[in-house]
C-alpha positions in Angstrom: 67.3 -24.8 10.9 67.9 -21.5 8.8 64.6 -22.1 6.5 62.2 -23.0 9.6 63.3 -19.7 11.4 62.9 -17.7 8.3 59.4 -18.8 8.1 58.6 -18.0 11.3 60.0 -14.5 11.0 58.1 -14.1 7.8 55.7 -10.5 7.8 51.8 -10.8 8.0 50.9 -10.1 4.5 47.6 -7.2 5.3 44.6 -7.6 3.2 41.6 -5.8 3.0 38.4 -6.5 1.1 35.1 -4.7 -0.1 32.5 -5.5 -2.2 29.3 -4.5 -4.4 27.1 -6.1 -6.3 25.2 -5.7 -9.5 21.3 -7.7 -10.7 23.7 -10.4 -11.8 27.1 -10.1 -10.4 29.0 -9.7 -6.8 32.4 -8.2 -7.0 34.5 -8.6 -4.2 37.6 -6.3 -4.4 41.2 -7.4 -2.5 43.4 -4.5 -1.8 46.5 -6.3 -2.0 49.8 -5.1 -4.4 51.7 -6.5 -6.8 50.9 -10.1 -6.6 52.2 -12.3 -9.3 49.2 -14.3 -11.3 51.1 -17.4 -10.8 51.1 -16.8 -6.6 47.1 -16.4 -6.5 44.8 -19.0 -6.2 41.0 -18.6 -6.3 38.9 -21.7 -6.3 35.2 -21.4 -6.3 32.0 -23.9 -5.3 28.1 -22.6 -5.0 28.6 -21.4 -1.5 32.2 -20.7 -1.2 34.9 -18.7 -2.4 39.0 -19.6 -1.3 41.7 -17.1 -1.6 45.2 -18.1 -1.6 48.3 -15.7 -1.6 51.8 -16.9 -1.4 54.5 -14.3 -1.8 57.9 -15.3 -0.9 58.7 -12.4 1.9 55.3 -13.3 3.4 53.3 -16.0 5.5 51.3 -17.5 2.6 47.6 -15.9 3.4 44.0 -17.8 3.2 40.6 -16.5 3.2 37.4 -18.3 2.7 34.4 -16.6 2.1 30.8 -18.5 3.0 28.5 -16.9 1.0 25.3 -15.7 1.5 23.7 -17.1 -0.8 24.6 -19.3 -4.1 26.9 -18.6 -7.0 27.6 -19.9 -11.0 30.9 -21.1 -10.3 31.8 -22.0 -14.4 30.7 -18.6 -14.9 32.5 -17.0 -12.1 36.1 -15.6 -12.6 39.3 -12.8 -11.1 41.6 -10.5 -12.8 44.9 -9.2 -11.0 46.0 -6.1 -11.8 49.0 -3.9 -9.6 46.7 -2.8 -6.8 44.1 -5.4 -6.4 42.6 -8.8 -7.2 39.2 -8.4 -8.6 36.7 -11.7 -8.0 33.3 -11.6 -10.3 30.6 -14.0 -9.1 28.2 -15.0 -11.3 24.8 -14.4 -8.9 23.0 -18.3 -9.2 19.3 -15.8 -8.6 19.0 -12.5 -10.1 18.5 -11.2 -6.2 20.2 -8.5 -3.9 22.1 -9.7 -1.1 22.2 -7.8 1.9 25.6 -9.2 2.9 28.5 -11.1 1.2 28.7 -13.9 4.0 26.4 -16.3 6.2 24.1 -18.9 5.9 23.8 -19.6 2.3 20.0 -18.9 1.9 18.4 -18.8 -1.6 15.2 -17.0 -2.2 13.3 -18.0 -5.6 12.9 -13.8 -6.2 13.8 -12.5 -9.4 15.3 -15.4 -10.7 18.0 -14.8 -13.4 16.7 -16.4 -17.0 18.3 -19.6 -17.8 19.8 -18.6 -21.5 22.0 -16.5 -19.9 23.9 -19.6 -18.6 24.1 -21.1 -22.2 27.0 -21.4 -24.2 28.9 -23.0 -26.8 32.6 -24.2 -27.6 34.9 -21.6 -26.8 37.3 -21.4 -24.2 36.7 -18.8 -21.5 38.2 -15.5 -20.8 38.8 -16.4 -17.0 41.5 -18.8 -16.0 39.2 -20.8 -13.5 36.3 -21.3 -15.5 35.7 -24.9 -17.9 35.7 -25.6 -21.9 32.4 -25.6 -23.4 30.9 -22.1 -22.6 31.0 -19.5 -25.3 32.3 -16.7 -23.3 31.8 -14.3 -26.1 27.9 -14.8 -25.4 28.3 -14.4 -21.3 30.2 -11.7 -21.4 28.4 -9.8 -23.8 25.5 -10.7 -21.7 26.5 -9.4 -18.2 28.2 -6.1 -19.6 24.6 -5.2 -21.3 22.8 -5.6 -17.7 25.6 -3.8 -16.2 25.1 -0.9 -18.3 21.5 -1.1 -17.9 22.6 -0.5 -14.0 23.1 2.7 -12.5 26.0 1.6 -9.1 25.8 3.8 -6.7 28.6 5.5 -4.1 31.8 3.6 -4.3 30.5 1.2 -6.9 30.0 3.9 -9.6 33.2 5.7 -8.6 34.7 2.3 -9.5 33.0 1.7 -12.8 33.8 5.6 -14.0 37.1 4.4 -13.5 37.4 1.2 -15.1 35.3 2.4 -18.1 38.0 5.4 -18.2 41.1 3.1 -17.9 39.6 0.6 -20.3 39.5 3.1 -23.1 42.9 5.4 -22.4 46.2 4.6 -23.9 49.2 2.9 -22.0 50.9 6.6 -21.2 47.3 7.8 -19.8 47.1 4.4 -17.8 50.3 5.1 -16.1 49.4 8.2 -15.5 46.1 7.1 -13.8 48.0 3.9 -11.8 51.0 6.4 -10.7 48.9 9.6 -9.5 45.8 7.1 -7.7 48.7 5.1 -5.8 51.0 7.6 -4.7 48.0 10.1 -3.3 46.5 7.2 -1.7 43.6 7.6 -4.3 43.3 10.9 -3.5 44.1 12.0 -6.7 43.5 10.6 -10.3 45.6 12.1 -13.1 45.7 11.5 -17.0 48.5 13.5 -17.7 51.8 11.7 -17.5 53.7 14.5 -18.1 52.9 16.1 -15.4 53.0 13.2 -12.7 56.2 11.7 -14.4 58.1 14.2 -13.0 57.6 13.6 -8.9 55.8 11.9 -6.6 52.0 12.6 -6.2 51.3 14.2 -3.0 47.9 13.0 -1.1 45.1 15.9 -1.3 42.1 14.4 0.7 38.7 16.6 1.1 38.6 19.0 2.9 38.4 18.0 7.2 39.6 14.6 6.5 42.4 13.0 7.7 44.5 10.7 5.6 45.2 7.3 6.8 46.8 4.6 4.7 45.1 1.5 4.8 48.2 -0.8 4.5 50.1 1.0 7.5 
């Protein structure tokens, strides 16, 4: 009787999602904390996309998304880091989509060249994807045609930052992580030092109010 009310009284886990998109790739972005790699689950088929989160002081949360249009699910992956869960889907047609879900509708525009969906033996970098694709080849691949892409608004915010992160040291990546949560990402600071000492007030732009989006 304990364990069935506990359940019950278990707190809505909130999640929020965005998403961009490059000539070959969709990124959907979960803003959810410090899940553990072993209490996410991400399967992935042409047209669909499941996301499982159980976390012991929460309900255990689902989300489906029905794409738009068809995906490269072998060559589609997700990385967890403190603040998010980062889904990469590999884009079936070299197309834009004008949403992330509907009525899965394929258009032969622009069509994204078969070699890039070659491979050969060795194990990939993602935890969902199959034996038998060289990975070293694919990703080499898709980070050339993202560089050849100039994101826009949010997206290129996002890239300056992960290019920056990828290349800073562990004491300049704390930094970054402490200073972007603590302000709300209001503020983005390399010097750990400095943001060691206290907490990181929020500083948003001038006229805005600051709401946080877990609250």
């Amino acid at each position: 009787m304990t364990d069935h009310n506990t359940a019950e009284t278990k707190a809505t886990l909130e999640v929020k999602h965005d998403w961009y998109q490059s000539d070959s790739m969709v990124v959907i972005t979960v803003l959810v904390k410090n899940v553990p790699e072993d209490q996410a689950k991400i399967t992935f088929s042409e047209e669909r996309v499941h996301l499982v989160i159980n976390l012991t002081e929460f309900q255990e949360y689902s989300k489906a998304f029905q794409l738009a249009h068809k995906i490269v699910p072998e060559y589609s992956g997700f990385k967890i880091t403190p603040s998010k869960i980062e889904i990469k889907l590999k884009k079936s047609e070299g197309i834009r989509w004008e949403k992330l879900e509907g009525e899965c509708t394929n258009n032969n525009i622009k069509t994204i060249p078969q070699e890039t969906h070659l491979g050969g033996d060795r194990p990939p970098s993602y935890p969902t994807s199959k034996k038998g694709k060289d990975w070293n080849k694919v990703e080499k691949e898709i980070k050339k045609q993202e560089e050849e892409e100039k994101p826009e608004g949010d997206a290129a915010l996002q890239k300056l930052f992960q290019d920056l992160y990828g290349r800073s040291s562990d004491e300049v990546r704390k930094a970054m992580n402490k200073s972007f949560m603590e302000s709300g990402g209001t503020v983005l600071s390399t010097n750990w030092n400095e943001v060691s000492k206290k907490k990181v007030e929020v500083k948003p732009p001038d006229g805005v109010e600051f709401k946080k989006w877990d609250s």
